[in-house]
C-alpha positions as CSV (number, residue, x, y, z in Angstrom):
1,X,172.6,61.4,55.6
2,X,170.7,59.5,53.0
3,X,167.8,60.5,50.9
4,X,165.1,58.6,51.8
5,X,166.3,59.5,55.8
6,X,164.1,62.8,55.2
7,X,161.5,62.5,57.5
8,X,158.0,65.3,56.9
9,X,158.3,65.5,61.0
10,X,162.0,66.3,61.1
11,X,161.7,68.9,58.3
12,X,158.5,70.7,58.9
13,X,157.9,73.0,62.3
14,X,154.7,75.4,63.3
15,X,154.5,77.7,66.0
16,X,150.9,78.1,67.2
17,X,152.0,81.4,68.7
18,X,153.1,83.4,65.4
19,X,151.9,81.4,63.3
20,X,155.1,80.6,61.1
21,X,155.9,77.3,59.1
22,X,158.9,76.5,58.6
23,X,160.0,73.3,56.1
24,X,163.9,72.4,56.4
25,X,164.3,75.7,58.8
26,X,163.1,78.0,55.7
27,X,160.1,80.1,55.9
28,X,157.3,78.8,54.3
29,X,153.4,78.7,53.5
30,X,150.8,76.1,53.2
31,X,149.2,76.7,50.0
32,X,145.8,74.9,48.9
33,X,146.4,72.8,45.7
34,X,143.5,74.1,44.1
35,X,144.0,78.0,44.7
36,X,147.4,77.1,42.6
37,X,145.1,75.5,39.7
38,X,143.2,78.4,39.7
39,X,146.3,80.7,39.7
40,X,147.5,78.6,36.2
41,X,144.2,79.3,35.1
42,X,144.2,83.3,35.5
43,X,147.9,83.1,34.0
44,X,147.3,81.4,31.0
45,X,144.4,83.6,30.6
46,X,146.1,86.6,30.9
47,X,149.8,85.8,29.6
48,X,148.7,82.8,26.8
49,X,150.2,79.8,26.9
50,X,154.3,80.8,26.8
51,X,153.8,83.2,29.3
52,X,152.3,81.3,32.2
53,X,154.7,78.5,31.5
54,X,158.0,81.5,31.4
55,X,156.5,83.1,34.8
56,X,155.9,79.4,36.7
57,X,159.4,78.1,35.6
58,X,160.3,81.0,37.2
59,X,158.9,80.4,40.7
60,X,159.6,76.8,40.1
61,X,163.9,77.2,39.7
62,X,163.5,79.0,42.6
63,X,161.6,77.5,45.1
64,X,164.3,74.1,44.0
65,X,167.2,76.7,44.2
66,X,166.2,77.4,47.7
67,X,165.6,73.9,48.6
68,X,169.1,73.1,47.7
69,X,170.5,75.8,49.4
70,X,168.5,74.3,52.8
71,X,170.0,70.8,52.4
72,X,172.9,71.5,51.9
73,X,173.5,74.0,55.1
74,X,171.1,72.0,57.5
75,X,172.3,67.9,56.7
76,X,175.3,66.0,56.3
77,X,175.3,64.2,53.2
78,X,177.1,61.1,52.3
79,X,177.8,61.9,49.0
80,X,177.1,64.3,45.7
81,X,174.3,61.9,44.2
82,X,172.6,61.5,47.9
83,X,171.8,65.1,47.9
84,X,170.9,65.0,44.4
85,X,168.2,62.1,45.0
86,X,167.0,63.9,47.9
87,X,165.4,66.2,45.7
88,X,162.9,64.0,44.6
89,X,161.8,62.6,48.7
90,X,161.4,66.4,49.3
91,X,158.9,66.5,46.1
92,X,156.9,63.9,47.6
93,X,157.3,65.4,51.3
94,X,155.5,68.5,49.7
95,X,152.8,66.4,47.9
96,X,154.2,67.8,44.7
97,X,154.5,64.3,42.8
98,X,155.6,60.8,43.4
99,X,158.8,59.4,41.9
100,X,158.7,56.1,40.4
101,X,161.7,53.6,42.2
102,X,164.8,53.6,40.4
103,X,164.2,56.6,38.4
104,X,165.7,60.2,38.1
105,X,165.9,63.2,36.2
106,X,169.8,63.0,35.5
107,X,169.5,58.7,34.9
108,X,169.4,57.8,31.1
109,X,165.3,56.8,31.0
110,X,165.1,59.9,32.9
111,X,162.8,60.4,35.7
112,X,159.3,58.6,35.6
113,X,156.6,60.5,37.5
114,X,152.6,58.7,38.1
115,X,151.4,61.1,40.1
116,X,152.0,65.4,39.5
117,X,149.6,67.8,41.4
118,X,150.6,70.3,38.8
119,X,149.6,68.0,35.9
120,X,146.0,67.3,37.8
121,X,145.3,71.1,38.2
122,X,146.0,71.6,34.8
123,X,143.4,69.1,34.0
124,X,140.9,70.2,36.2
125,X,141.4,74.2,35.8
126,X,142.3,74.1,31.6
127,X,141.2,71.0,30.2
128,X,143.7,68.4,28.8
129,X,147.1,69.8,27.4
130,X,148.4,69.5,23.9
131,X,152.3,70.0,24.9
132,X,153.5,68.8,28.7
133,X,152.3,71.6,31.5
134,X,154.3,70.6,34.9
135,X,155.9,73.9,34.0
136,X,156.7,74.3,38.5
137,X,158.3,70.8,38.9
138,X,160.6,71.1,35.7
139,X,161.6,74.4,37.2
140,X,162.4,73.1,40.7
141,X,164.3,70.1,39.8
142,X,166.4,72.6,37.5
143,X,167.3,74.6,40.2
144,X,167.3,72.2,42.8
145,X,170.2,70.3,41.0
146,X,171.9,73.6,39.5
147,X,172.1,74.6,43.5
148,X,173.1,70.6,44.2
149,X,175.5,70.1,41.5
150,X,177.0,73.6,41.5
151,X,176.6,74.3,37.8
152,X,173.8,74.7,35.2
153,X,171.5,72.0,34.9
154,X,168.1,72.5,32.8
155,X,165.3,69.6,33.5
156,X,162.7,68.9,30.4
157,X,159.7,67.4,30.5
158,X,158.9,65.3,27.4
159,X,155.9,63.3,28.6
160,X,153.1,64.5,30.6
161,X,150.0,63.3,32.2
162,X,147.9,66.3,31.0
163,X,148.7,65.5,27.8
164,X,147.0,61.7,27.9
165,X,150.7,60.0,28.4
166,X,150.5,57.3,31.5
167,X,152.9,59.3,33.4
168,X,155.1,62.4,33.4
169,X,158.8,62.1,32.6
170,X,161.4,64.7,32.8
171,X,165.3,64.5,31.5
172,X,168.2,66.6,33.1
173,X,171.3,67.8,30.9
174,X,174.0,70.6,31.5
175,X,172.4,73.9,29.2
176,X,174.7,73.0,26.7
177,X,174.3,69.7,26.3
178,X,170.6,70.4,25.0
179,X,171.7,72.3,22.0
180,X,168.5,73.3,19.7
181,X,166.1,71.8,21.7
182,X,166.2,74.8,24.1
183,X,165.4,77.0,21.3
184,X,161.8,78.5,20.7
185,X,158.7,76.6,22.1
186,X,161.2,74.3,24.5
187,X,162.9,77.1,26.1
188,X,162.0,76.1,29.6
189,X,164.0,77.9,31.7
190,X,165.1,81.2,30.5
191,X,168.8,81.8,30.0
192,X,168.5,85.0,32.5
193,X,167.7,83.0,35.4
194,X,171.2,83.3,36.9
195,X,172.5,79.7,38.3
196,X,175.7,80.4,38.4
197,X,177.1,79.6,42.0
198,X,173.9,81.6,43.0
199,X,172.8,79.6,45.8
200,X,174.3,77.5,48.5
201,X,177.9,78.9,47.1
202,X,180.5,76.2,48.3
203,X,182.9,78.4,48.8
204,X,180.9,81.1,50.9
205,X,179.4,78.7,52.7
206,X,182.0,76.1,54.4
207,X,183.9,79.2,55.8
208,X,185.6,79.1,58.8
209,X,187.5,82.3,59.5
210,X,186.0,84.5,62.1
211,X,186.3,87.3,59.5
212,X,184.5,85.8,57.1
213,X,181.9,84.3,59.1
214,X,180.7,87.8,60.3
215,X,180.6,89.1,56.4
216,X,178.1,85.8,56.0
217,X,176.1,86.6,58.8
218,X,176.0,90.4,57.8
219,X,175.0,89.1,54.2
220,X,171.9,87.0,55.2
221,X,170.8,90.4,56.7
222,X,171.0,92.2,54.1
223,X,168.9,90.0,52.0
224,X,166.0,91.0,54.4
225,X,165.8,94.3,53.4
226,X,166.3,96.9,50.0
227,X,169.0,99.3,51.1
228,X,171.9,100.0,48.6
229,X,175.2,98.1,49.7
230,X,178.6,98.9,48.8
231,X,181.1,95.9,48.9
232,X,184.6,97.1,49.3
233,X,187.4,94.8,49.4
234,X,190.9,93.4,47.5
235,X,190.8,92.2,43.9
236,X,189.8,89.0,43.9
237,X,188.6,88.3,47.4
238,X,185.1,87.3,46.1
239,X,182.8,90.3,45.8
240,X,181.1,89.3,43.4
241,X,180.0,86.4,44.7
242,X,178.9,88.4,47.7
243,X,176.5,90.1,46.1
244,X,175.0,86.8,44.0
245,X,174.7,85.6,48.1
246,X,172.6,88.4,49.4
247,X,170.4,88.3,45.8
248,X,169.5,85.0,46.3
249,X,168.6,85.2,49.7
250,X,166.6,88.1,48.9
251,X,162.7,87.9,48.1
252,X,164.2,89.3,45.0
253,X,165.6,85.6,44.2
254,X,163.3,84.2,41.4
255,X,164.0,88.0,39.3
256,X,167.1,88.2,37.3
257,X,170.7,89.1,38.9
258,X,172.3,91.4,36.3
259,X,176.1,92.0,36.8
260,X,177.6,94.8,35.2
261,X,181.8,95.6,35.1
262,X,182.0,99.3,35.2
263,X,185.8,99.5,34.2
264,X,185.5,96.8,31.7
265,X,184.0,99.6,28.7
266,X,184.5,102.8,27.1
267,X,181.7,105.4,28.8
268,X,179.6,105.5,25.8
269,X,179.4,102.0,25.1
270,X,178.3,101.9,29.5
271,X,175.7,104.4,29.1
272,X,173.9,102.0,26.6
273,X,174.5,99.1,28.7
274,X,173.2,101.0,31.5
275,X,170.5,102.8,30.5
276,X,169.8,101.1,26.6
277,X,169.2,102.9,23.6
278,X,166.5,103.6,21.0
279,X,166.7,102.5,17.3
280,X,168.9,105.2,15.0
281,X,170.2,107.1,18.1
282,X,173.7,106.8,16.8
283,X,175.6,105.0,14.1
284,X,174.7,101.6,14.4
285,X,172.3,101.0,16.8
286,X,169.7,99.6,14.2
287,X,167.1,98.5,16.9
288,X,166.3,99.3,20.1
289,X,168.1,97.6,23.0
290,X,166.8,97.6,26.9
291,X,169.4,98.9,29.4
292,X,170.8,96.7,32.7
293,X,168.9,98.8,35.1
294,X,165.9,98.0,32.8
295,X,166.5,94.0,32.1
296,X,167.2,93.7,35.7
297,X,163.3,94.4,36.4
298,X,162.7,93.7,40.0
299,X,165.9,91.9,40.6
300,X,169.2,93.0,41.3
301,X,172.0,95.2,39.3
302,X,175.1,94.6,40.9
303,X,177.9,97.1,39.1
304,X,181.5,95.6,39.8
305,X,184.3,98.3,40.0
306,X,182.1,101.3,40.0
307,X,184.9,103.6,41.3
308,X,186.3,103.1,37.8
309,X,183.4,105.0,36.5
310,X,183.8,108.4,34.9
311,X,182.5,112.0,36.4
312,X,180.1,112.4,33.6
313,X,178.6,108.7,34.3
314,X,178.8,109.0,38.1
315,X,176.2,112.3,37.5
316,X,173.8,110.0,35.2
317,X,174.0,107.0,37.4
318,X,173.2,109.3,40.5
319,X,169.8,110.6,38.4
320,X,168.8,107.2,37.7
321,X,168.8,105.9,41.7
322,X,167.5,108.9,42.7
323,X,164.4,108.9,40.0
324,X,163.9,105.5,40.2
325,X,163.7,106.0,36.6
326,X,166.0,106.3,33.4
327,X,165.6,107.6,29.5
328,X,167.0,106.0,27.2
329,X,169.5,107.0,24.5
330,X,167.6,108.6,21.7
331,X,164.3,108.6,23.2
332,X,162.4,111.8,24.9
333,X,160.6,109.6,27.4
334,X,160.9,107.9,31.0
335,X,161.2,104.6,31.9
336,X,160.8,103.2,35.7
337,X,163.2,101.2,37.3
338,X,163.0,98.6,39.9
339,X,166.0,96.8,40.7
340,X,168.4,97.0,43.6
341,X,171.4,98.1,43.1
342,X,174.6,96.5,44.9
343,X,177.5,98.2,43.6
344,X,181.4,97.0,44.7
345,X,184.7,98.5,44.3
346,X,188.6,97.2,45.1
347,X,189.3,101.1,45.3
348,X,189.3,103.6,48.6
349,X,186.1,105.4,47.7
350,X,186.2,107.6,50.8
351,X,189.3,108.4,49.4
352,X,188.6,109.2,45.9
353,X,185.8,111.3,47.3
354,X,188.5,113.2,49.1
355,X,190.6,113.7,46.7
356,X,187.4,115.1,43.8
357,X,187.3,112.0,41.8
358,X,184.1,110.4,42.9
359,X,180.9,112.2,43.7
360,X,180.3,112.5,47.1
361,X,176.5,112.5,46.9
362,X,176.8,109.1,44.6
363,X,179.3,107.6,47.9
364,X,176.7,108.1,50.1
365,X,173.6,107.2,47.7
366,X,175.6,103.2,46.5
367,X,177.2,103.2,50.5
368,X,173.8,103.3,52.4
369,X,175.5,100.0,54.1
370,X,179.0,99.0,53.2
371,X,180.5,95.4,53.7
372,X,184.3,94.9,53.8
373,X,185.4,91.6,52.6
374,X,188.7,90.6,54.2
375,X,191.9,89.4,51.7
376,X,192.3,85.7,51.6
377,X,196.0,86.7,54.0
378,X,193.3,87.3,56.9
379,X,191.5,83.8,56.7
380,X,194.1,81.6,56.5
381,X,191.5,78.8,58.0
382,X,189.8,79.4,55.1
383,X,192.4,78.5,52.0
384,X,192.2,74.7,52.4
385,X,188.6,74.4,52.6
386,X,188.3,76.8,49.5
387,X,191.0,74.8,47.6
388,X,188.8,71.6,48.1
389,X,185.9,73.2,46.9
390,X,187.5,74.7,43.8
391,X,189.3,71.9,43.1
392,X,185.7,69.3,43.1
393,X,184.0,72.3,41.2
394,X,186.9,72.2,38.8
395,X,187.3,68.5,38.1
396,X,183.0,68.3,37.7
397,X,183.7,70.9,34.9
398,X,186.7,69.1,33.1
399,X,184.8,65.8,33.5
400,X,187.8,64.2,35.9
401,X,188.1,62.5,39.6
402,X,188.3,64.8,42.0
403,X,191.5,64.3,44.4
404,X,192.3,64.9,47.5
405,X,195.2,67.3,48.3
406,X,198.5,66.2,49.4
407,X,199.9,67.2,52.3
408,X,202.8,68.8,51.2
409,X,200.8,70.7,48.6
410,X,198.4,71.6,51.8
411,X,201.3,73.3,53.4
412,X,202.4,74.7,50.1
413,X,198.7,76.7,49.8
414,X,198.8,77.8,53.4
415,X,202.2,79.0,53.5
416,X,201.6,81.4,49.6
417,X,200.0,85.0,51.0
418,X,197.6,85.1,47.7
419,X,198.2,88.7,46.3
420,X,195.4,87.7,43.7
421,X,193.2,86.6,47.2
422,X,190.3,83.7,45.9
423,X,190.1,84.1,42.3
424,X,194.2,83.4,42.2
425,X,193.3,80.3,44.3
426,X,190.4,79.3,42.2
427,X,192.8,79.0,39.1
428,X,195.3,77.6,41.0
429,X,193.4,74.5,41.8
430,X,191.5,74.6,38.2
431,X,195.4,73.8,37.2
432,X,195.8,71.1,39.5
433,X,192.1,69.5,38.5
434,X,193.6,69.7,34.9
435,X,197.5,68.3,35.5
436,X,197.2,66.2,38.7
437,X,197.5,62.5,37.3
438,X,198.4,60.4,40.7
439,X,196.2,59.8,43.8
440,X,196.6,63.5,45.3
441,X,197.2,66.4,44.1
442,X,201.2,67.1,44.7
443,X,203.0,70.7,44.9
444,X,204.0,69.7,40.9
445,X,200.4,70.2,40.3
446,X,200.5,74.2,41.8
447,X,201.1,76.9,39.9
448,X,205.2,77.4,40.0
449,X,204.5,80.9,41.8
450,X,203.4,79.3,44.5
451,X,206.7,79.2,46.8
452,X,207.7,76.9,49.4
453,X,206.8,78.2,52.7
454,X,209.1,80.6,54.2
455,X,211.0,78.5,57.4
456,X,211.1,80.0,60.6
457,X,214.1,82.9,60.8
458,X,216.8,82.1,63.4
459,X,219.4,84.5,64.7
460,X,222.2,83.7,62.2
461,X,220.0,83.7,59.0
462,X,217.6,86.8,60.1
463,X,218.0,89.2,56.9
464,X,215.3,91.5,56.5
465,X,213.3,94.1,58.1
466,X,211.9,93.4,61.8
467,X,208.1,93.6,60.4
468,X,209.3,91.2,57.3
469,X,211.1,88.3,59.8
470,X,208.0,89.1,62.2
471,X,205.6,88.3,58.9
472,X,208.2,85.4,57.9
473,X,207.6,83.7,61.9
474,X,203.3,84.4,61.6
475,X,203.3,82.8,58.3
476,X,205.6,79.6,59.1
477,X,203.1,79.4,62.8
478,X,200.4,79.2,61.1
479,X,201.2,76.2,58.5
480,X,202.4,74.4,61.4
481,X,199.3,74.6,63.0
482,X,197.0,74.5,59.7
483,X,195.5,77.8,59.8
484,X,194.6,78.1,63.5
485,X,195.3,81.3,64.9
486,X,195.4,80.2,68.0
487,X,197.6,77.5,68.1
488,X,199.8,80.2,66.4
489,X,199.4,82.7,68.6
490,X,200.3,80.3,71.6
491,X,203.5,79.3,69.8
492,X,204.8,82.8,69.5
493,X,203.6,83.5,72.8
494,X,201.0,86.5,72.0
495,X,197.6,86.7,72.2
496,X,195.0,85.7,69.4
497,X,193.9,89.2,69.1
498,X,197.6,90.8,68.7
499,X,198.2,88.0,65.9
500,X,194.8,89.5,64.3
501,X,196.2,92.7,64.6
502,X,199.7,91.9,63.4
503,X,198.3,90.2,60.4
504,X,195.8,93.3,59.5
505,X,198.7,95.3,59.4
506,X,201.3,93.4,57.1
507,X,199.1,95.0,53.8
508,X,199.0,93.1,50.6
């Protein structure tokens, strides 16, 4: 699939019937050009200049964040840069602007822009511009090629047709690279705006495992509606991550996604993170400071490991969800909340509740829907598709070629069982981004834990338990056959379902 392949007939449908538009298969609306001028207008009235351009950046990153999340699940692309330049044939599709040939945000000149609706409203609603106003399109392309490049990438516009210039022009760096400039006045897109892995997730996305593929499905449903969700699985399998899918599926995407570790602080240092505190309220808090549940405003709080929090914090936290509303430290006073809050734990809650250590009123208030993510042992299709995409995400980051893997270090990946599940894989192939020198990467490159896989036990070498040769015999099926259960299954001459069932109960 190539950029300019993207055709306005292929990507936008209506149905007379319900009346839905939809553009690249995502919900959407046909807005008049002019309501949007008078929409800066009210803004800029009401917010001044820094706050109209802070609250269009917003919608700008993402509406782009959401459009990269749609080409990348709906078209085949031929390469990294193809869906990059795709972004700017989907601003012209949507009569946002008109690119000039040859030109892009993240080539040295930068990309060179005649025509911006955004900079003609701005004209027409506010009169010419003494600083560049095409506050919308700077904040698409930043989240169109954060989602597209799979890290953070801020887009500037330096040059602006509201501002008497011939033409707009906007530059694309990594955050870091712009240093100072980001500071103050040129803060463009606000640090809290989380881009990290938050849409089109590579690794969520190019799953394969049955498992897995009904937690995805499951996710995109919960982004439809508000209920509290409780992610329960292994350390390491990717909860996180989870929860930063369902956020920015959400109509809660363009708010901030807050992430809190519950077991990560001392409780009174996570009552202040929680709830914030109130200049003087104890020795040295010398200014006020906002809580999570606050700063998270009407996005999404999601609180890692919250079966590690204390009794005293479990009573506090249940107040604040069931208020919608906390008090901070030091002060006398209410504040409202509005976030969601997804909470996730590697611990058996139901358990814990059991057993008197975690409220069961709290369980039941966090676990209105629970999600189970399965260990990285149960999707043994998906470790080689992972591995790929850590491995490019890796080598982007260290600035190297990304290599293929060898198939001897394939067979090497499939045949480890991953007690750390995906983050232990992630670091695994950030190790071979960072040591592979030849044209693959080799089992040299793999962490040394990463043992050769176990052969096949015959009748004169079988040692071991029956359950640990039976393991032994799974795990040697299924790197024969890649990862396909079924393949494996007809080797060993059972039935896909009992080699589910025999792989669910072999524990970490």
């Amino acid at each position: 699939m190539r950029a300019e392949d993207l055709d306005i007939h292929a990507l936008l449908a209506v149905d007379p019937q319900t009346g839905v538009v939809r553009f690249a298969g995502e919900r959407a609306l046909i807005v008049d050009a002019t309501a949007m001028g008078a929409l800066r207008r009210d803004l800029v009235d009401a917010l001044g200049l820094d706050g109209a351009r802070a609250l269009l950046l917003r919608f700008g990153h993402a509406q782009g964040s959401r459009a990269a999340e749609a080409m990348r699940e709906r078209f085949a692309w031929d390469d990294h840069e193809t869906m990059r330049e795709a972004g700017g044939r989907l601003g012209l599709l949507q009569g946002m602007l008109r690119l000039a040939p040859g030109t892009g945000p993240m080539t040295p000149g930068g990309a060179t822009v005649p025509a911006s609706y955004e900079a003609e409203q701005h004209l027409l609603h506010c009169g010419r511009a003494e600083v560049p106003v095409c506050w919308t399109l700077a904040g698409f392309a930043s989240g169109y090629l954060s989602g597209a490049e799979g890290r953070d990438i801020v887009v500037l516009e330096d040059r602006c047709l509201a501002r008497g210039d011939d033409a707009c022009r906007f530059n694309a760096r990594p955050r870091e690279a712009w240093g100072a400039l980001l500071d103050g006045h040129h803060a463009q897109v606000p640090a809290n705006v989380a881009v990290k892995r938050l849409v089109a997730d590579d690794d969520l996305l190019s799953t394969r495992s049955p498992a897995m593929r009904r937690v995805l499905e499951l996710t995109r449903k919960l982004a439809t509606v508000d209920s509290a969700v409780l992610i329960l699985g292994d350390s390491g399998t990717g909860k996180d991550r989870i929860a930063r899918h369902i956020h920015a599926r959400s109509a809660r995407a363009a708010a901030p996604f807050v992430a809190l570790h519950c077991g990560a602080m001392a409780e009174p240092l996570l009552e202040s993170e929680l709830f914030g505190h109130a200049r003087g309220a104890f020795t040295g808090a010398a200014r006020d400071r906002i809580g999570l549940l606050e700063a998270a405003g009407a996005g999404t709080l999601f609180l890692d490991e919250v079966g590690e929090m204390s009794p005293a914090m479990q009573v506090k936290l249940l107040r604040a969800l069931q208020q919608r509303e906390i008090r901070r430290i030091g002060e006398n006073h209410v504040r409202p909340i509005h976030a969601r809050v997804l909470a996730a734990t590697h611990r058996d809650l139901a358990a814990a509740v059991t057993a008197g250590s975690f409220r069961r009123d709290l369980y039941y208030r966090l676990r209105v829907i629970e999600l189970r993510v399965p260990p990285l042992r149960e999707r043994l299709e998906d470790i080689l598709p992972l591995a790929e995409s850590f491995l490019a995400a890796a080598a982007l980051r260290l600035g190297r070629q990304a290599l293929p893997i060898s198939p001897a270090a394939a067979l090497r990946l499939r045949g480890h069982t991953w007690p750390g599940n995906v983050r232990e894989l992630e670091h695994a192939m950030e190790r071979a981004a960072a040591l592979a020198t030849g044209p693959c990467v080799e089992p040299c490159d793999l962490p040394d834990d990463l043992h050769e896989v176990p052969p096949t036990p015959t009748p004169s070498a079988a040692t071991g338990t029956l359950q640990q040769l039976e393991h032994a015999a799974i795990l040697a099926a299924l790197a024969r056959h890649g990862g396909q259960q079924r393949a494996a299954a007809a080797e060993l001459g059972i039935s896909a379902s009992t080699l589910y069932r025999r792989l669910r109960s072999f524990g970490p």
